[in-house]
DRENTIMAR-268941 format. One record per atom (N, C-alpha, C): residue number from 1; residue in one letter; atom name; z, y, x. Coordinates in nm, 2 decimals, padded with zeros to 4 digits. Layout:
% residues N
  num  residu  atome       w       v       u
  NUM       A     CA       Z       Y       X
...
% end
This chain:
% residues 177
  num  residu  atome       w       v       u
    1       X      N  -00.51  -02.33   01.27
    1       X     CA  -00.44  -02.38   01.16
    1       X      C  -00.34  -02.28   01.10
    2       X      N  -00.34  -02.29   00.94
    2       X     CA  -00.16  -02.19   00.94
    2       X      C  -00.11  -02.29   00.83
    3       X      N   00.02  -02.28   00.85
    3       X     CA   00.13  -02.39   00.84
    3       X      C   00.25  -02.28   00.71
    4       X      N   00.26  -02.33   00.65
    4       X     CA   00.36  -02.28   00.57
    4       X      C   00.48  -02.36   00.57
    5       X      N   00.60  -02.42   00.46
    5       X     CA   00.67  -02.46   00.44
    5       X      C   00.65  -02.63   00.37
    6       X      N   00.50  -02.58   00.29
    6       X     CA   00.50  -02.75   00.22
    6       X      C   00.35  -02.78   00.27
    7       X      N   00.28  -02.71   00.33
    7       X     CA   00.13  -02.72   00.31
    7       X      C   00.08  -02.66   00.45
    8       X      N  -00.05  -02.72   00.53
    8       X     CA  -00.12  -02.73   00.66
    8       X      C  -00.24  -02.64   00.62
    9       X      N  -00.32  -02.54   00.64
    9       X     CA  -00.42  -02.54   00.62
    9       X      C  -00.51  -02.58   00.77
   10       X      N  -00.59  -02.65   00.74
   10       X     CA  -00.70  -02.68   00.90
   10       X      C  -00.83  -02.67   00.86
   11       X      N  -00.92  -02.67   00.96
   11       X     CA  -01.05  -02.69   00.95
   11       X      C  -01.10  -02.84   00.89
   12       X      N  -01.21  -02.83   00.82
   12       X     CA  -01.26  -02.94   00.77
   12       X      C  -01.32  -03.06   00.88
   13       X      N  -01.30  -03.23   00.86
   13       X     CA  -01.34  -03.29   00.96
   13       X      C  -01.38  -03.37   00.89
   14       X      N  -01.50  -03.42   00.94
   14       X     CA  -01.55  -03.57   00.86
   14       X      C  -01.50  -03.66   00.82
   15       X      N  -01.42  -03.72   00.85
   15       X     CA  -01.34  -03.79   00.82
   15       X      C  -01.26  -03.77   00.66
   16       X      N  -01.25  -03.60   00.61
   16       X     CA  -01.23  -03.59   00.46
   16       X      C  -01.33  -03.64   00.39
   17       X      N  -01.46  -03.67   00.40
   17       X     CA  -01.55  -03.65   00.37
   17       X      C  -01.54  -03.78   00.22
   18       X      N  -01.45  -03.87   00.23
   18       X     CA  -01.43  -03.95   00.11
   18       X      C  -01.32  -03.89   00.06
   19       X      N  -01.27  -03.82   00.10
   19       X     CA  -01.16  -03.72   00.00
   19       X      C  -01.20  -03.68  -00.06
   20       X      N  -01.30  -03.57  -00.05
   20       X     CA  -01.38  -03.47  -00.13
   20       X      C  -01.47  -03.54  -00.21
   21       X      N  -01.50  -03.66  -00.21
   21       X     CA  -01.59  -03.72  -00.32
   21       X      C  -01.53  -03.79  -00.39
   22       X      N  -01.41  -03.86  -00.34
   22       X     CA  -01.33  -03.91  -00.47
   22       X      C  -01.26  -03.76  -00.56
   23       X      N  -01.23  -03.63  -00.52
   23       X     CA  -01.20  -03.57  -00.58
   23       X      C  -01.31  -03.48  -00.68
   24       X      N  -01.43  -03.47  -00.61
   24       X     CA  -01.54  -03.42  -00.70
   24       X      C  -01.60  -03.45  -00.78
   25       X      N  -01.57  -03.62  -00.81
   25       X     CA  -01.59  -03.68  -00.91
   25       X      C  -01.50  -03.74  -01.01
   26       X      N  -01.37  -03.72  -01.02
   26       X     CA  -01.26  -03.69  -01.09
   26       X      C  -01.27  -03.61  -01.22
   27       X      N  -01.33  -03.63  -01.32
   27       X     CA  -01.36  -03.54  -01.43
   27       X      C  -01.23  -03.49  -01.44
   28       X      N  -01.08  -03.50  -01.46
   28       X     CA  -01.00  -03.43  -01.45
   28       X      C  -00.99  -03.33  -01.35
   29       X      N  -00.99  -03.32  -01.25
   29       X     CA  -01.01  -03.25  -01.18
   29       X      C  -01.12  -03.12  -01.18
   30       X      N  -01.28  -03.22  -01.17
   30       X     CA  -01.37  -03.09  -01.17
   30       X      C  -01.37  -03.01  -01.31
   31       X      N  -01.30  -03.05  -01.42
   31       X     CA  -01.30  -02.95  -01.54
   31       X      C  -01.26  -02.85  -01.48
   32       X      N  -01.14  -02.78  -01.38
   32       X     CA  -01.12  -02.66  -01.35
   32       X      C  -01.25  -02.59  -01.26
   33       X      N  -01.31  -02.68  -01.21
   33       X     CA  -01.37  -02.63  -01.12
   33       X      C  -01.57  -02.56  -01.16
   34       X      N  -01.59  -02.46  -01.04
   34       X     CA  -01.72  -02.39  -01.12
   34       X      C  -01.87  -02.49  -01.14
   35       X      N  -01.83  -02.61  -01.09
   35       X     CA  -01.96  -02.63  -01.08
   35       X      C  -01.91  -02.81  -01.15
   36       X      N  -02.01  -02.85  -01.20
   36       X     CA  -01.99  -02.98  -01.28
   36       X      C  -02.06  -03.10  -01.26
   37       X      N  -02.18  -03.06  -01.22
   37       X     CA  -02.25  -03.19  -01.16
   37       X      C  -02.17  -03.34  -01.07
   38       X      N  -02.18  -03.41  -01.07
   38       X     CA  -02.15  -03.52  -01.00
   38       X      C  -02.14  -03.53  -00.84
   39       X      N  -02.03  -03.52  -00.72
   39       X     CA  -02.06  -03.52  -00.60
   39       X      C  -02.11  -03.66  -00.55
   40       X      N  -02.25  -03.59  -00.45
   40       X     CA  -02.27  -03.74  -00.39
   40       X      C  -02.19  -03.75  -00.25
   41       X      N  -02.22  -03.81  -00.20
   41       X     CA  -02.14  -03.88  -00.07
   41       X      C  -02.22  -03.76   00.03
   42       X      N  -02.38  -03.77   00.03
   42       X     CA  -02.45  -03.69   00.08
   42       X      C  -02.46  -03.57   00.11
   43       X      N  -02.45  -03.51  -00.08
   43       X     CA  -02.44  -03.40  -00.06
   43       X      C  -02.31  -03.30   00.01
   44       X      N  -02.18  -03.42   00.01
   44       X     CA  -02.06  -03.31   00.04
   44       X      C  -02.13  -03.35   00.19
   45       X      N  -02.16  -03.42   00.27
   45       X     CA  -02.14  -03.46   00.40
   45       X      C  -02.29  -03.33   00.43
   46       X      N  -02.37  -03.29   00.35
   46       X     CA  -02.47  -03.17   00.41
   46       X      C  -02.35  -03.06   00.37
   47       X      N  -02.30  -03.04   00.28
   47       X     CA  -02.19  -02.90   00.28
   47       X      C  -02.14  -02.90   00.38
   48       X      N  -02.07  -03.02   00.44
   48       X     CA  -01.95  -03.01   00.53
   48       X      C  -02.04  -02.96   00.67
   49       X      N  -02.15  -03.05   00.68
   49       X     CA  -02.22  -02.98   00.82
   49       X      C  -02.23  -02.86   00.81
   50       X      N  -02.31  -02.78   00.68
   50       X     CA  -02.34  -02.65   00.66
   50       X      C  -02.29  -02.56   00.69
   51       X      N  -02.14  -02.60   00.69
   51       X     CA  -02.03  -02.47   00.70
   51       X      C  -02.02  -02.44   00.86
   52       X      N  -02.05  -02.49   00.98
   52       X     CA  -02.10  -02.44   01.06
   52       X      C  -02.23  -02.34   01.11
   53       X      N  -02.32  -02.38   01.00
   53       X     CA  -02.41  -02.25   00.96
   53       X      C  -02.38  -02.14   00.94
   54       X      N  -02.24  -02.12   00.86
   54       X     CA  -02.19  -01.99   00.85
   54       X      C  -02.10  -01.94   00.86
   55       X      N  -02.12  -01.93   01.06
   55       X     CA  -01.99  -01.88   01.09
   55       X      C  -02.00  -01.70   01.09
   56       X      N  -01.85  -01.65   01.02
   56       X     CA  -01.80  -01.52   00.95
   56       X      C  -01.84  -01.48   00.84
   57       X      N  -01.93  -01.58   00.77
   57       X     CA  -01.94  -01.51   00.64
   57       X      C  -01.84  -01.68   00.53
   58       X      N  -01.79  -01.76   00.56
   58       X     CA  -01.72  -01.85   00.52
   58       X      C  -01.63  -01.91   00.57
   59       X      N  -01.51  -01.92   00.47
   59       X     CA  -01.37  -01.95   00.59
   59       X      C  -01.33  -02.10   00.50
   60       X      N  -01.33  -02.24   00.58
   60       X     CA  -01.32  -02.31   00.47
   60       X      C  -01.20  -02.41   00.56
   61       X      N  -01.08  -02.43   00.47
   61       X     CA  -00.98  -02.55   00.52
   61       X      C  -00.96  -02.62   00.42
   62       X      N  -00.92  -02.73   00.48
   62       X     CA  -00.82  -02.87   00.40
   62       X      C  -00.74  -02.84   00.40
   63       X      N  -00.65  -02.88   00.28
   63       X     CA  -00.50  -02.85   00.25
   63       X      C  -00.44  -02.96   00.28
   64       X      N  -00.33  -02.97   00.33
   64       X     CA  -00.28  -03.06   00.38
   64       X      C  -00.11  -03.06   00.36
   65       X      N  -00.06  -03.17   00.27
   65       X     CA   00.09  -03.17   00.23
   65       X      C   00.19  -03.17   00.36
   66       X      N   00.25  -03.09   00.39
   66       X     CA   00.36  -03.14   00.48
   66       X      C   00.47  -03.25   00.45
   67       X      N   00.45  -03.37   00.52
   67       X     CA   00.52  -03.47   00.48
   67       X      C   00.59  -03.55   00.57
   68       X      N   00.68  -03.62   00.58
   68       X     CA   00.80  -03.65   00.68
   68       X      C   00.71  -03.79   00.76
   69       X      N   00.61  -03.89   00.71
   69       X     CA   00.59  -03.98   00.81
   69       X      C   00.39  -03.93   00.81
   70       X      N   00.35  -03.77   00.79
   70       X     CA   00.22  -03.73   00.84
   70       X      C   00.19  -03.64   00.76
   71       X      N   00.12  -03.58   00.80
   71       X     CA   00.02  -03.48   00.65
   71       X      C  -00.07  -03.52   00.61
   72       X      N  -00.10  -03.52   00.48
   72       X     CA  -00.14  -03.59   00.37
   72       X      C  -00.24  -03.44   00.31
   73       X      N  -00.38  -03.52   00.30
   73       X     CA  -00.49  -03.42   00.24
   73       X      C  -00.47  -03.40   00.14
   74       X      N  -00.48  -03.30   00.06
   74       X     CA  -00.43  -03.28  -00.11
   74       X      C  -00.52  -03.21  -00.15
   75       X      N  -00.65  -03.09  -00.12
   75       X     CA  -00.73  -03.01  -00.14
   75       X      C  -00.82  -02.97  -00.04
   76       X      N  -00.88  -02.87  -00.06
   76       X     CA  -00.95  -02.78  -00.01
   76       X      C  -00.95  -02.62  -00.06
   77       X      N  -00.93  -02.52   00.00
   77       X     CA  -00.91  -02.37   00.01
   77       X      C  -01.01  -02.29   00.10
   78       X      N  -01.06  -02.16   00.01
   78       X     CA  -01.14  -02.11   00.08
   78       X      C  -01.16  -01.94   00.09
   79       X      N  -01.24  -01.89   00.15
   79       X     CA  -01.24  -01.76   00.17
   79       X      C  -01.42  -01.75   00.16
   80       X      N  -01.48  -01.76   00.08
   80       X     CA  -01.66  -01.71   00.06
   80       X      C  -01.66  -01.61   00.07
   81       X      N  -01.85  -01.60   00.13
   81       X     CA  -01.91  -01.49   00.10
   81       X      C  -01.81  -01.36   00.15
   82       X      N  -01.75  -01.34   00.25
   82       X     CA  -01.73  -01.28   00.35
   82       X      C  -01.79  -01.18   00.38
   83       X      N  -01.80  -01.02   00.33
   83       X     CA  -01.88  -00.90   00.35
   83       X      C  -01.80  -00.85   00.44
   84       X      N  -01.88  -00.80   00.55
   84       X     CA  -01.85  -00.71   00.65
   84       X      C  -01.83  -00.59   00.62
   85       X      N  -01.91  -00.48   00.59
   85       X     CA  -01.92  -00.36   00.52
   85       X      C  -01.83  -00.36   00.41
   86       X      N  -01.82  -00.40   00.31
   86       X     CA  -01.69  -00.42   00.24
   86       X      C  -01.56  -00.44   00.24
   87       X      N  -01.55  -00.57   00.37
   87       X     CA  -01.41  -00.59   00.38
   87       X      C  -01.37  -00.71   00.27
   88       X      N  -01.51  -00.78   00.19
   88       X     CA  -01.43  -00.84   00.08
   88       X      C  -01.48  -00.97   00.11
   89       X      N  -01.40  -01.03   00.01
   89       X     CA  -01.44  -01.21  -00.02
   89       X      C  -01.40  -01.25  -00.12
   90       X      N  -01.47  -01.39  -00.12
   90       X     CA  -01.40  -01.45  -00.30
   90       X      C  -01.31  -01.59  -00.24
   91       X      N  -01.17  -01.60  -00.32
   91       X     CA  -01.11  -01.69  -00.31
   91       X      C  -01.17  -01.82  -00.41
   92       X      N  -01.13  -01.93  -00.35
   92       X     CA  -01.15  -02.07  -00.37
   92       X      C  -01.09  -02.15  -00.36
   93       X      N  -01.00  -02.25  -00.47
   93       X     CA  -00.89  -02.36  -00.41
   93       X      C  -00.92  -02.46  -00.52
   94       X      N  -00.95  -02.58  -00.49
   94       X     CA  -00.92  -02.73  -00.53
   94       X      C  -00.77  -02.82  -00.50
   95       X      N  -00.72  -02.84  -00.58
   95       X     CA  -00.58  -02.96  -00.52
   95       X      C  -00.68  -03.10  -00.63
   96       X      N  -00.65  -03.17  -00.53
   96       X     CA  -00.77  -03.27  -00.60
   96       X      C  -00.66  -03.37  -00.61
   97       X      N  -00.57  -03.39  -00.54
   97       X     CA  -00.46  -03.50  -00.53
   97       X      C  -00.37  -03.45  -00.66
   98       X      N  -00.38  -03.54  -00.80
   98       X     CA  -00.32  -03.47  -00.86
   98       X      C  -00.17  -03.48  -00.90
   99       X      N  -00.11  -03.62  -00.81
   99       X     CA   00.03  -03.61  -00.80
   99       X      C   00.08  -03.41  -00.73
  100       X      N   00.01  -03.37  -00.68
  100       X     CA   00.06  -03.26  -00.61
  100       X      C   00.03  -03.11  -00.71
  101       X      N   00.00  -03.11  -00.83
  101       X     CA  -00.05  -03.01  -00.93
  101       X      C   00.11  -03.00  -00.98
  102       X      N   00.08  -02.85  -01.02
  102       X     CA   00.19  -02.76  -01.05
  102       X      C   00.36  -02.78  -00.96
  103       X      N   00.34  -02.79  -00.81
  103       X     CA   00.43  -02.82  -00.74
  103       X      C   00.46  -02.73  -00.66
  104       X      N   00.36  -02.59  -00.67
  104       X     CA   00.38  -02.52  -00.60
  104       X      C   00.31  -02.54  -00.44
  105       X      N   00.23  -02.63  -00.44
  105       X     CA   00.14  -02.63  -00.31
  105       X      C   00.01  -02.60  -00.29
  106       X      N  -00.03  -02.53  -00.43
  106       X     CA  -00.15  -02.43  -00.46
  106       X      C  -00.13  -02.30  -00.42
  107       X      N   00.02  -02.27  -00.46
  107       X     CA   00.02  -02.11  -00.47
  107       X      C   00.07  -02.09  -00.32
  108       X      N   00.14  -02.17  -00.24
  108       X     CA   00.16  -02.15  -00.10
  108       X      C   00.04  -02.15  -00.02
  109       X      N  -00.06  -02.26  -00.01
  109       X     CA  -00.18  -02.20   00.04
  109       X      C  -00.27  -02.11  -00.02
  110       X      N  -00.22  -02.05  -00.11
  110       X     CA  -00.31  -01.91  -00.15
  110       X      C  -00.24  -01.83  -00.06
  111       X      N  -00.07  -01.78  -00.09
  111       X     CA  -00.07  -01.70  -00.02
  111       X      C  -00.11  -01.72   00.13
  112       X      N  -00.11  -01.83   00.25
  112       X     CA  -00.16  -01.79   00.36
  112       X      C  -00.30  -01.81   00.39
  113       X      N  -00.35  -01.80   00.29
  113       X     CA  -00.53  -01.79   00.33
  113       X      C  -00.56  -01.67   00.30
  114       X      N  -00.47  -01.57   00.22
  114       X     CA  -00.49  -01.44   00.17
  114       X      C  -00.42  -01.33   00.26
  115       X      N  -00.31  -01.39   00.30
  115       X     CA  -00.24  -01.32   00.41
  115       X      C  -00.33  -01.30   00.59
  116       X      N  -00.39  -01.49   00.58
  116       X     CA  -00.48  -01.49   00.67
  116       X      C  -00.57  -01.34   00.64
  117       X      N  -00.71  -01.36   00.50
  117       X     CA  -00.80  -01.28   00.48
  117       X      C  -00.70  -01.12   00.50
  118       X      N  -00.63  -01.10   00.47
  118       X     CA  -00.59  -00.94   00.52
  118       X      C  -00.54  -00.91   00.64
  119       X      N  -00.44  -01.06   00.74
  119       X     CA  -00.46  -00.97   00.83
  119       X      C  -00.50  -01.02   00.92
  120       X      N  -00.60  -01.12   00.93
  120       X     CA  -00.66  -01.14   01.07
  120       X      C  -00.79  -01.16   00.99
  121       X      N  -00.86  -01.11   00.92
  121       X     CA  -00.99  -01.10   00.91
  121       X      C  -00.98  -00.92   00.85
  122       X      N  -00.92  -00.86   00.84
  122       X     CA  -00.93  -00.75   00.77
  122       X      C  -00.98  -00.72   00.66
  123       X      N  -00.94  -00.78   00.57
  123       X     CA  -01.06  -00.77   00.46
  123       X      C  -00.97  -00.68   00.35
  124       X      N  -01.04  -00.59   00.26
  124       X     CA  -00.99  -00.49   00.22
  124       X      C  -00.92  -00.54   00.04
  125       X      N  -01.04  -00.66   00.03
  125       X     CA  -01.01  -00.69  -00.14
  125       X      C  -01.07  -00.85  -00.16
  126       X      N  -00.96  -00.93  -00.22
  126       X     CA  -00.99  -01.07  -00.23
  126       X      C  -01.08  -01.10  -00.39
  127       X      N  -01.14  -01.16  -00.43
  127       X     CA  -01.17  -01.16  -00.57
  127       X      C  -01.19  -01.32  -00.60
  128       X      N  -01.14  -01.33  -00.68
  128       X     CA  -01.12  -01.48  -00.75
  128       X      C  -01.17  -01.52  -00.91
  129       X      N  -01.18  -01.59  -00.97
  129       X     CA  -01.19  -01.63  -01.12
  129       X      C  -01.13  -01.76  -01.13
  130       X      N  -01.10  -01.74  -01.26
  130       X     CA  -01.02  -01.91  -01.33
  130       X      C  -01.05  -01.93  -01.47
  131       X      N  -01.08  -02.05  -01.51
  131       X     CA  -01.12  -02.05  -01.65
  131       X      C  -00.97  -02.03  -01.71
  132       X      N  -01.02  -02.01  -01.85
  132       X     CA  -00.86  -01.94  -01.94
  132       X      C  -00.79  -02.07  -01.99
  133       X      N  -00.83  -02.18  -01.99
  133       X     CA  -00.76  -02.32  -02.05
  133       X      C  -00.71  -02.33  -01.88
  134       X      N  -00.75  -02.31  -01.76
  134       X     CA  -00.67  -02.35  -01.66
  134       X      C  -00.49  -02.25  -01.63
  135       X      N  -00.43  -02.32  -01.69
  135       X     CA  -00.29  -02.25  -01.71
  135       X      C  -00.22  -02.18  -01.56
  136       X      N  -00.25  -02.33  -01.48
  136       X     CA  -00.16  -02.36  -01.33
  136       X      C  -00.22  -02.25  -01.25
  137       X      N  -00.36  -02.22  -01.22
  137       X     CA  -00.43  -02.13  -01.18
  137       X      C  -00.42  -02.02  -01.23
  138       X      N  -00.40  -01.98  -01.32
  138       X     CA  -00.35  -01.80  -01.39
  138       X      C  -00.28  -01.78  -01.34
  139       X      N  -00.13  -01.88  -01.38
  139       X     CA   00.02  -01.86  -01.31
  139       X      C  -00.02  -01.83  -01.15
  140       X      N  -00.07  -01.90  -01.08
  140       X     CA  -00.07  -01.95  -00.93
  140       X      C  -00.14  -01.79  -00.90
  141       X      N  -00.23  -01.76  -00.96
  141       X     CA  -00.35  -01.59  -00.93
  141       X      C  -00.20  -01.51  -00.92
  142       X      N  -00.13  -01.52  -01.05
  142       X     CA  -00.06  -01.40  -01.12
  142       X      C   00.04  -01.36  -00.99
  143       X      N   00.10  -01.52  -00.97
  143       X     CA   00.23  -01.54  -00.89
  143       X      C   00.24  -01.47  -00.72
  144       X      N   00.07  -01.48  -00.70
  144       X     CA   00.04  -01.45  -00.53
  144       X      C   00.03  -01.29  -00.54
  145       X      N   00.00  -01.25  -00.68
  145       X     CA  -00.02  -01.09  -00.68
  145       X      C  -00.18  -01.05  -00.71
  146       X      N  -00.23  -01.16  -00.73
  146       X     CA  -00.36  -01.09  -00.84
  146       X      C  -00.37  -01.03  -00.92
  147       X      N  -00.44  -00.96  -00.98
  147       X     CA  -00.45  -00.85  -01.08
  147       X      C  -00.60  -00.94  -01.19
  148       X      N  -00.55  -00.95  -01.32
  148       X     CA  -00.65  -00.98  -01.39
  148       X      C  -00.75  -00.81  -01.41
  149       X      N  -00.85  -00.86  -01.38
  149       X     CA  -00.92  -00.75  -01.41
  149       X      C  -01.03  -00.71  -01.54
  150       X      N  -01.05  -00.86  -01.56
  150       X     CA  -01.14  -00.84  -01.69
  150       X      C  -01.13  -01.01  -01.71
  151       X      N  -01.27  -01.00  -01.81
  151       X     CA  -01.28  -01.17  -01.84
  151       X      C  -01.42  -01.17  -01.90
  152       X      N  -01.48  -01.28  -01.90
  152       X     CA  -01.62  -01.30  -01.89
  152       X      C  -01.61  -01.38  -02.04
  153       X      N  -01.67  -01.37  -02.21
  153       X     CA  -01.58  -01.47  -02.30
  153       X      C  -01.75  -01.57  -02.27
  154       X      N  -01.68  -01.70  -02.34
  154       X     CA  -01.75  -01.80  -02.34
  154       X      C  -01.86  -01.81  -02.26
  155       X      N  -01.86  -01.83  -02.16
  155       X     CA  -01.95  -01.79  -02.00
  155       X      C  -01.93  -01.95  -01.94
  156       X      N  -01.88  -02.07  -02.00
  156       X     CA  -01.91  -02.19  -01.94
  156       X      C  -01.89  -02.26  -02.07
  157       X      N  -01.94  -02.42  -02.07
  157       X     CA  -01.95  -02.48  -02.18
  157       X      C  -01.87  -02.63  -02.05
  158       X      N  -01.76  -02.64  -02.07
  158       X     CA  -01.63  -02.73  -02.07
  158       X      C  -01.56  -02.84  -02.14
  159       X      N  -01.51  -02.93  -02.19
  159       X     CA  -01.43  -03.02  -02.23
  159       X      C  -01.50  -03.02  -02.33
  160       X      N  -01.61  -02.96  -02.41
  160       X     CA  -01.67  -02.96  -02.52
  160       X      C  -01.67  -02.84  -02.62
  161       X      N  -01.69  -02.75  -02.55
  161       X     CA  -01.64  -02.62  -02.57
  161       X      C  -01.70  -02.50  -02.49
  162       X      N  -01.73  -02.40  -02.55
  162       X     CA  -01.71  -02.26  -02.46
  162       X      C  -01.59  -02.18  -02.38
  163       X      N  -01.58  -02.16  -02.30
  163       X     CA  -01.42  -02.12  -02.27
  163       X      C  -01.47  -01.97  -02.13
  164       X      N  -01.36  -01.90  -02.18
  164       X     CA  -01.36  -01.79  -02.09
  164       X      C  -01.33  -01.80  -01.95
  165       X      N  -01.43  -01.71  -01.84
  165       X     CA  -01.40  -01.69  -01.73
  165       X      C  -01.27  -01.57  -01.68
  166       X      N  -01.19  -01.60  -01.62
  166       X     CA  -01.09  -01.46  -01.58
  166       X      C  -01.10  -01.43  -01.43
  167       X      N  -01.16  -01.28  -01.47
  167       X     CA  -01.14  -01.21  -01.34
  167       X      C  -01.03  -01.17  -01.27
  168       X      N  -01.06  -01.18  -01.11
  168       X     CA  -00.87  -01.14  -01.05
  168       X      C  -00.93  -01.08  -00.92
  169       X      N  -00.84  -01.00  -00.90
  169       X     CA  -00.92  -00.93  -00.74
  169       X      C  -00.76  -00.86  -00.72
  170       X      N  -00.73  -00.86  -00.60
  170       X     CA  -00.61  -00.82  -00.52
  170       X      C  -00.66  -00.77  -00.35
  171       X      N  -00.59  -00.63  -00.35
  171       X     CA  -00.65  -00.53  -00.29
  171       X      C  -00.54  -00.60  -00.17
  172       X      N  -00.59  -00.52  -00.05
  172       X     CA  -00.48  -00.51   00.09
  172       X      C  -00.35  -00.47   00.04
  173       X      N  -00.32  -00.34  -00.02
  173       X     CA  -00.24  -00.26  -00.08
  173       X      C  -00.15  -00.29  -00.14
  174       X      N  -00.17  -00.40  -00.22
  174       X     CA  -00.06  -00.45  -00.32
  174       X      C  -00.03  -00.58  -00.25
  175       X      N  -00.11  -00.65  -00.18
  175       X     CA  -00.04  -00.77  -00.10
  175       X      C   00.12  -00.73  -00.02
  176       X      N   00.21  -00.83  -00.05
  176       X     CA   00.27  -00.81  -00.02
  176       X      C   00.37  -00.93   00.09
  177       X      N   00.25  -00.96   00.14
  177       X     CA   00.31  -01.08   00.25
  177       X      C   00.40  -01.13   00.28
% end
């Protein structure tokens, strides 16, 4: 587990498993997110086993609010696709609970899943994307020390619309834990 100030990160347990489908079917919600299809019940419960299929190349926790009578699930945070020879990975974060958006309990579990990925996985360079209408997420990339690096234009079809992807990648070097 690593523990910050407002937020728990832990391993995934069955028991989220109606978390993640009330939040993956949240049209508010999955607008930020890469993928748009409808979650079944099924299919998160074959993800969730899955991720034991890939142990070192996937690092995946629940976010979890720090709160005075328990901690309270609020997301999911991730580290994909895990290169050995590289040193790299792509970051991943959902706050599905959306009383907890723009509160600053996105960008605290970024920084310790990134602080995790540099220093106890070694990894040399994190890489992330955010669509350009997601505001909280730019801020949240910008705030942890991401670097926009490019942008992908009209590369998803969204809220009824084309909208840009933004590239972000943050090296060991400039982290500044």
């Amino acid at each position: 587990m690593l523990r910050g100030k407002k937020v728990e990160l832990r391993p995934f347990r069955r028991t989220d498993l109606a978390h993640f489908v009330k939040w993956f079917n949240d049209p508010e919600v999955i607008q930020y997110l890469m993928f748009y299809l409808p979650m079944t019940e099924m299919a998160e419960e074959k993800f969730i086993a899955g991720l034991a299929n890939n142990p070192g190349t996937d690092v995946y926790f629940v976010i979890e609010a720090i709160e005075k009578d328990g901690n309270k699930p609020i997301g999911s945070i991730s580290l994909d696709g895990i290169h050995l020879k590289d040193h790299s990975a792509t970051f991943g974060i959902a706050i599905g609970e959306k009383d907890y958006w723009s509160k600053g309990y996105g960008t605290e579990a970024c920084q310790l899943i990134v602080n995790y990925g540099f220093e106890q996985l070694n990894l040399h360079r994190i890489s992330s994307t955010a669509y350009a209408f997601n505001e909280r997420s730019l801020r949240m990339h910008l705030a942890v020390g991401f670097k926009e690096e490019g942008r992908q234009r009209e590369v998803a079809f969204k809220n009824g619309k084309y909208c840009d992807k933004v590239i972000f990648g943050l090296l060991r070097t400039e982290w500044q834990g």
